[in-house]
N, C-alpha and C positions, 0 to 999 in steps of 0.2 A: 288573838282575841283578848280584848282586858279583861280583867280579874279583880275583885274587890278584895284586896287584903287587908285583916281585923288587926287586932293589937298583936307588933312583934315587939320582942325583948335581941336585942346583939350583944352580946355580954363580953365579947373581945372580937377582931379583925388583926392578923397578923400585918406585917409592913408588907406584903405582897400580894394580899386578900384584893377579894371584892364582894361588897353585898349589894347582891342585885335586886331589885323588887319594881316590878313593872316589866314594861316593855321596854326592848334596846336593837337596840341593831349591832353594835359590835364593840365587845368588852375586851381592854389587854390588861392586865397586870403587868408592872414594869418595875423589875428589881435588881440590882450590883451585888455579886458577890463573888470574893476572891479567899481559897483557901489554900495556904501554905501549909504541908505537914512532911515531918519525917518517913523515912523509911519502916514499913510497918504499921502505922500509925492506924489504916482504915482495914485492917485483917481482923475479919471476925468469923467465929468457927467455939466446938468446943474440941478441947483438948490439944492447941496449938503451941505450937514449939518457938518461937522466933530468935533468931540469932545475928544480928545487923553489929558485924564490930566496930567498920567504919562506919558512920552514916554525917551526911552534910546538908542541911538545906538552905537553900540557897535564896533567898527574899528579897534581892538586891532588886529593886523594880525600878528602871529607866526611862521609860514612857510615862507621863503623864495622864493618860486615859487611853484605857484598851480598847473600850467597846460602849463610845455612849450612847446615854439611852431619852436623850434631849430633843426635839421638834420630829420624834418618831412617830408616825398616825398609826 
């Protein structure tokens, strides 16, 4: 059923957002992201110890595109 919407303000939309206003039938947000981190890196807690002597990461990427996100419906 429509809606009459008054005065909106948007004052930011991240790169993966959507502002919807009205009627839709079907919304994707469509975003790439690739994260390389050490060992350790995402350990969160209080009072944690971590001890990594060796650690190696490896970013060596061979592929040209993993997973596009181009003439996707």
């Amino acid at each position: 059923m429509p809606g009459f919407v008054g005065i909106i303000q948007v004052v930011t939309v991240s790169s993966s957002g959507i502002v919807h206003i009205g009627d839709v039938f079907q919304l994707q947000p469509k975003a790439v992201a690739k994260t390389f981190s050490g060992a350790g890196s995402f350990i969160t807690g209080d009072g944690l110890q971590v001890y990594n002597e060796l650690s190696n990461t490896n970013v060596n990427d061979t592929d040209g595109v993993d997973q596009p996100i181009t003439f996707t419906l």
